[in-house]
N, C-alpha and C positions, 0 to 999 in steps of 0.2 A: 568051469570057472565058478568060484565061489563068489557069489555076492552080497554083499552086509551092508545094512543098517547098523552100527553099532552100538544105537540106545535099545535095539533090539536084547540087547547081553546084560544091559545096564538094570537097574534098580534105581527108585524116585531119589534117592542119594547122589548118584552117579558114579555109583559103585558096582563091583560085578555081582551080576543077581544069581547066575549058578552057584548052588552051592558045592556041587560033586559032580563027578560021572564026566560022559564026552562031551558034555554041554559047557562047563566050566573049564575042561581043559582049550576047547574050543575058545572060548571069551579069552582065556589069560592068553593066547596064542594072538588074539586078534587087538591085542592093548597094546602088546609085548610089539606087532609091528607099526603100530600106531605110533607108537613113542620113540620107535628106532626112525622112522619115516621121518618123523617131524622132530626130531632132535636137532637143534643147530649150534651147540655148541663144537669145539675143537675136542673133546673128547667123546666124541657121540657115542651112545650104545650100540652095543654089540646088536647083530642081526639076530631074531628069536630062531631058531631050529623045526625046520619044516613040522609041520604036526599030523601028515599025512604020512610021511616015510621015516622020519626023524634023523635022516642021514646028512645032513647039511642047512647050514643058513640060509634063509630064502632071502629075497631081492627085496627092498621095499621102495618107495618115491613117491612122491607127489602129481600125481597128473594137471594136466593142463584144466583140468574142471575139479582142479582140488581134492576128489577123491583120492586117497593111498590105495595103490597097485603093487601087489606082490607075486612074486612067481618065485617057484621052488627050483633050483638048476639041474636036481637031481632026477626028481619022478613027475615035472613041468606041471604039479599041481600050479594054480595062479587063481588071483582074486581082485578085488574091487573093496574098499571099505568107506562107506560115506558116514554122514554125519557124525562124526569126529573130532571133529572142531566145538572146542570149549570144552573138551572129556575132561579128566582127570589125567589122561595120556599125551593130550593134546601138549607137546613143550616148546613148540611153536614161541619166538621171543615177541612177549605183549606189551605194551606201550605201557610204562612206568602211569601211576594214577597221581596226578598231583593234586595232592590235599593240603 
């Protein structure tokens, strides 16, 4: 089981800090379920494509202590992703700011 921090991936921007190599494709893999997870509109995103076997879309959701849990159906890779909340992937619906 993979387990993430995801400001681990990030840069003081809040933007993904690999720039290249398995590190980066890793990060874009772990926004990319972040955002499918917490997507609530009616057209939600497509599930990202396992990054361990790349044969299928992995599973994503919100667990009962808020982290995102995903698991691959194909080669049962699965994970954990915390802090996540306020990303830049986070699309979670936020209370309108009235100004």
């Amino acid at each position: 089981m993979y387990i993430t921090d995801l400001t681990h991936f990030l840069d003081g921007s809040g933007a993904i800090a690999p720039i290249k190599g398995a590190a980066r494709a890793m990060a874009q893999f772990l926004v990319d379920v972040v955002a499918h997870a917490t997507d609530e509109s009616d057209a939600s995103l497509a599930a990202p494509t396992c990054f361990k076997c790349k044969k299928g879309p992995v599973t994503a959701v919100r667990a009962a202590d808020d982290a995102v849990v995903w698991k691959c159906p194909k080669c049962e890779a699965e994970g954990r992703i915390s802090k996540w909340q306020g990303s830049l992937w986070d699309l979670t619906v936020r209370p309108q700011s009235s100004d």
